[in-house]
N, C-alpha and C positions, 0 to 999 in steps of 0.2 A: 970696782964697787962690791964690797960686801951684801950678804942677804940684810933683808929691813930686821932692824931692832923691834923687840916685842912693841916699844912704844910708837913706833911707823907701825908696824904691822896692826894696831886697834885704832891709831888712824884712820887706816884705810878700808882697815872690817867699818867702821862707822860710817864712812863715805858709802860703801858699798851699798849697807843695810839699808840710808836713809827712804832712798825709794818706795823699799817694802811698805813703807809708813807713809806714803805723802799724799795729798787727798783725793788722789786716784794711781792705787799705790801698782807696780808691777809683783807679779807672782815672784819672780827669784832672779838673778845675775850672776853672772859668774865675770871677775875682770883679773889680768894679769900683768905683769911686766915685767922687761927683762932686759939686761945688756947684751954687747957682741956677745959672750960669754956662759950667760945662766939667767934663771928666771930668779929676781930677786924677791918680787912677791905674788902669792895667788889667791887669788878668793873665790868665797861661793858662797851665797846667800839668800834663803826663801827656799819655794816649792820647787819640783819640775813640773809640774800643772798646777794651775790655779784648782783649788777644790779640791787637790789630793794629798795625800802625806808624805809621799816620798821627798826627801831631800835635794836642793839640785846640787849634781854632783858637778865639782870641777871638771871633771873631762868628758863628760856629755856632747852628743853629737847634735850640734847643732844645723839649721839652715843658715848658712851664711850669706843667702844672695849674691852685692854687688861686692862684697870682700870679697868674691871669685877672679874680678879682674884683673889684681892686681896679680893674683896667683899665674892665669893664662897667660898674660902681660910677657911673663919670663919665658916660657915655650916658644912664644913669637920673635920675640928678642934672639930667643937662640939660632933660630933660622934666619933671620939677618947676620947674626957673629956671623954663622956659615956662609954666606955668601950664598945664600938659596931665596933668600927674599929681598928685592929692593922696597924698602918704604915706601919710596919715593916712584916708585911705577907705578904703572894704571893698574888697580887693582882688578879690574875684569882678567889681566892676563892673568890672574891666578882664579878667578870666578868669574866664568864670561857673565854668569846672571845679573852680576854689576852694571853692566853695561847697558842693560834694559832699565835701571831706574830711573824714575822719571819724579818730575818737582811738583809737590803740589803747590799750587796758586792762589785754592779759592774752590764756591761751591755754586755749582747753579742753582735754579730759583726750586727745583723739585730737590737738591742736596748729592748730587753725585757730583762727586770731586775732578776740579779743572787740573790738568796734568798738562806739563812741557817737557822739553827734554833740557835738561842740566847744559850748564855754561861751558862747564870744566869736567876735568877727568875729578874722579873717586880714586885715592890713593891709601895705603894701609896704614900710612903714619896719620889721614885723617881719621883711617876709622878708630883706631887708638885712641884717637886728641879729641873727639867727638866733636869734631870741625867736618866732618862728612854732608853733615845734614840729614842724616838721620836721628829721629828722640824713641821717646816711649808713651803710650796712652796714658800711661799713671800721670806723667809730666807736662803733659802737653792737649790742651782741649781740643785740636783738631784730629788728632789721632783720636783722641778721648772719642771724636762723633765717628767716626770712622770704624772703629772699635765696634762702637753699639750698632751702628748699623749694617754689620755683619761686612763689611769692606775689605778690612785688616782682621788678620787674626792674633791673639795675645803671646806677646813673649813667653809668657810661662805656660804655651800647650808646646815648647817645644819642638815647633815643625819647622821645615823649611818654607811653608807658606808665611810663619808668622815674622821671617827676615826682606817678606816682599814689600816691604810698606814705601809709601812714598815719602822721597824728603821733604823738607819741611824749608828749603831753602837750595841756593846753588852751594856745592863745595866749598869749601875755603871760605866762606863769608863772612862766619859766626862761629858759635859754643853753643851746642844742643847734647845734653846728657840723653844717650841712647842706645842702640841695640847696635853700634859700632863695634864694638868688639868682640860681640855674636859671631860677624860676618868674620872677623880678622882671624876667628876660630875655625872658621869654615876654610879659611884661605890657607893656615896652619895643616888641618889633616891633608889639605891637598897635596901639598909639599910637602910634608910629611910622608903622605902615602897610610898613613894610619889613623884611627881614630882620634878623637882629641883625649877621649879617658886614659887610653896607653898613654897617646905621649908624653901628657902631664905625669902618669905614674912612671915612666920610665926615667924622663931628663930633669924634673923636679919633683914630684914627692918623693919619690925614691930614697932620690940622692940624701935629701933633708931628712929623710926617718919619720915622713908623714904619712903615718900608717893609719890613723881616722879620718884620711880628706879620701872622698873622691864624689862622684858624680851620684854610683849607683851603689847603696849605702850594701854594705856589709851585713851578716847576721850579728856578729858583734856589734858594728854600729849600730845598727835601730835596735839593738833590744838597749842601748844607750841614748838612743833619742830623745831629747827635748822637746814637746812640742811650741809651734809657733802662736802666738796668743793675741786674740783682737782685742779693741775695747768695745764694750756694752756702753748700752746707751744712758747705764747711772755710774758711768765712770768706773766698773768694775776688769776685770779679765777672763774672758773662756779661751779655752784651748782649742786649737781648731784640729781636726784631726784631715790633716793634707800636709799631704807627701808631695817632693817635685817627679815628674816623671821619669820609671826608674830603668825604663829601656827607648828613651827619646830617640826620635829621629834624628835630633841636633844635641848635641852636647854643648848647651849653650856655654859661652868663653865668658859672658857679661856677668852670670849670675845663678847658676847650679849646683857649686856646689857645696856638700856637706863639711864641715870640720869641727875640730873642738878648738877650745880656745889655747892649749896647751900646744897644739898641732900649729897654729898659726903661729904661735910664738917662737916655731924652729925657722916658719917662711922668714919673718922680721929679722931674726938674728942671720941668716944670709946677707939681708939686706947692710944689716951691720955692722958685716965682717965682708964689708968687698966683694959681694957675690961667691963667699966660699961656703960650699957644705961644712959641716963638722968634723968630715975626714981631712980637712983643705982641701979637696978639691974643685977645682969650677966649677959653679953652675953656671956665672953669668961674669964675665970679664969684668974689672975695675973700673974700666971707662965705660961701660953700659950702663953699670949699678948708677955713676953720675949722669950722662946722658940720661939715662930716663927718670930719674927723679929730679929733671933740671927745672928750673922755673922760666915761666913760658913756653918756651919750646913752639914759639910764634903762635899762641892760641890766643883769641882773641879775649876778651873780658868774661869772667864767667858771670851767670846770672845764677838769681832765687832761682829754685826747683818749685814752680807751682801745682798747686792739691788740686789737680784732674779729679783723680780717683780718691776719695779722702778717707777709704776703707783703706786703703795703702800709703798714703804719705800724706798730711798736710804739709800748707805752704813751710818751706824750711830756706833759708840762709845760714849755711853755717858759717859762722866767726863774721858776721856784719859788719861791715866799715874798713874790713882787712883785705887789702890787696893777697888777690890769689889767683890761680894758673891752673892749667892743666898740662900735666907731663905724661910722659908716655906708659907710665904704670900708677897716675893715682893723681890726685889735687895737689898741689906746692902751695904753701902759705908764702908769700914774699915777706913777711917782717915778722917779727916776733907774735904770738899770740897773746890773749890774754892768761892763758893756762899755764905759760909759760916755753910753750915751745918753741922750738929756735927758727929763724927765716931758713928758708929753703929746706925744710923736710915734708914728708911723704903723707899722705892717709886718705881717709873715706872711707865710706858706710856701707854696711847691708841694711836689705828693708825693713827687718826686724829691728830695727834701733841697735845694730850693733855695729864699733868704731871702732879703729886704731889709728897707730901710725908710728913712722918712725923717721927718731931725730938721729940722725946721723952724727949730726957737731955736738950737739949729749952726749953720743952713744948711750941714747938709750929708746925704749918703744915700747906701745902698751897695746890690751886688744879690751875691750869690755864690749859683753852683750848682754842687756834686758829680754832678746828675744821677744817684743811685744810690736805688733803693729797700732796705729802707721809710724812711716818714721817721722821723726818730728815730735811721739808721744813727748807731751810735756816731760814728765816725771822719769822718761829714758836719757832724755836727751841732758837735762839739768843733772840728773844721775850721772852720768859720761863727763863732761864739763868738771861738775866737781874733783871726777875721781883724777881725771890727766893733771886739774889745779894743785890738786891734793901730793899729788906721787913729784912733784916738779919740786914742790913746797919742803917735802921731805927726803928728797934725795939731793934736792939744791946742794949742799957741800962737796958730794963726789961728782957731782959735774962739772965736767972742763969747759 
């Protein structure tokens, strides 16, 4: 596939801009896409803060959130290739703290929470498939009271307390979007022997040439910083000036870290080139690349993510009525989308309304971020939509 013709390329400048203008428009975007190969187009468009003049720049260092997963996803994967982690064991042998969790139930009559002990073992392919039972307060209203009433402490302070929460169910039961692969993170440096920031900089960004991802932002990165942006309450955007914590006691796996979108688009092209670097060589074996991006992968039905927290997410379903899975690095669409993506590829969000994914049977994969909270913003999300519609629409001929 050749780069986009000037006339794809005002295409997709239009798609991009539209948001800017919709009637509660987002400060700026930056989106991209790219084959096994090369980035065939890139954009950027609006501010980098609402209220200022600077321009957003394409390689601006963003917060990416839960686009962290699919990143740590491959660190864990590689200690399985190695024969250093069974999925499929009790995850306490690798974090005996596991083994203390306990099920929430219910709440007695003054509100402190009824706890049992779990059915089943906790395994690291459930913490992955978020079939663990454990979720997150943003998603979930009992975490949500739990939360406020100083119980559980919040995924983004970064602690090891805030991994202590109760499930929300026994093991294996169900599909709970959560702080599962926080833990799988924690299970990684153990078998590791090393932080989680090395190992990801060492066996993957590295290798890939992702030289603006990591955890604890660079002087280069933040003086490239994007900030993240709420919405006001007449439909406007302010910039929030919050940082993730930038010497954590956890390095969380689910959602820490920074990149740009250009830097994501080297993780993608791994993906769609068989788990090779750009030197060829391995990151992640050929039959890992499809194992984890398989569809099902025995997860039960996935559901809406409900607006707990609605300063963070409202209620959100993506791609409604469409059978989809959870794999062991990201969401699998089982059938075609309406954007046009192919049945069985890869994606999922950060909180800031930023999406990718990647279609393998295309070869091809995008990353677009509005950087505006929550996720679910209207005007991010239809923004997003459009643009994956838009790139399908207009590269539809060089796809196989």
């Amino acid at each position: 596939m050749t780069l986009a013709t000037d006339t794809v390329v005002a295409q997709l400048d239009a798609v991009l801009a539209a948001p800017l203008t919709a009637a509660e428009p987002v400060p700026g975007v930056i989106a991209q896409v790219t084959t096994p190969e090369k980035t065939v187009y890139a954009g950027a468009a609006g501010l980098r803060a609402a209220g200022g003049g600077d321009p957003l720049a394409s390689d601006a260092v963003l917060t990416i959130f839960s686009a962290t997963k699919a990143v740590a996803a491959v660190a864990i994967l590689q200690l399985a290739e190695a024969g250093l982690l069974d999925l499929d064991a009790p995850a306490r042998r690798y974090a005996p703290e596991l083994g203390e969790v306990q099920v929430l139930t219910g709440f007695t009559a003054d509100g402190a929470p009824v706890l049992r002990a779990p059915v089943r073992e906790i395994t690291t392919r459930m913490l992955m498939l978020h079939t663990a039972g454990f979720g997150y307060p943003n998603f979930n209203a009992d975490l949500q009271r739990l939360l406020q009433a100083g119980v559980i402490a919040s995924p983004g302070d970064a602690t090891f307390t805030a991994l202590q929460a109760p499930l929300l169910f026994d093991p294996g039961e169900r599909w709970e979007y959560g702080i599962g692969l926080d833990w799988a993170g924690v299970i990684a440096e153990r078998i590791a022997g090393m932080r989680l920031d090395r190992l990801l900089g060492e066996r993957v960004l590295g290798p890939l040439g992702m030289d603006s991802t990591a955890f604890t932002m660079t002087a280069d990165m933040r003086a490239r910083l994007a900030p993240v942006h709420t919405r006001l309450p007449d439909g406007g955007a302010l910039a929030l000036d919050y940082v993730l914590p930038q010497q954590p006691e956890i390095y969380m796996a689910g959602q820490a870290l920074y990149s740009t979108v250009p830097d994501y688009l080297k993780f993608i092209r791994m993906w769609l080139n068989d788990g090779r670097a750009p030197d060829g060589a391995p990151v992640l074996r050929p039959e890992t690349v499809v194992a984890a991006g398989l569809a099902g992968n025995g997860t039960p039905a996935l559901r809406p993510l409900p607006g707990a927290d609605r300063f963070m997410n409202l209620d959100i379903d993506f791609f409604p009525g469409a059978r989809k899975s959870w794999a062991l690095a990201g969401m699998v669409n089982e059938e075609v989308l309406p954007t046009g993506r192919a049945a069985g590829s890869l994606g999922w969000a950060g909180l800031a309304n930023s999406y990718f994914w990647i279609d393998r049977r295309n070869r091809i994969g995008g990353f677009w971020a509005s950087n505006t909270l929550p996720l679910g913003d209207p005007a991010s999300y239809a923004g997003y939509l459009a643009f994956e519609t838009a790139t399908y629409q207009a590269f539809a001929p060089a796809l196989r």
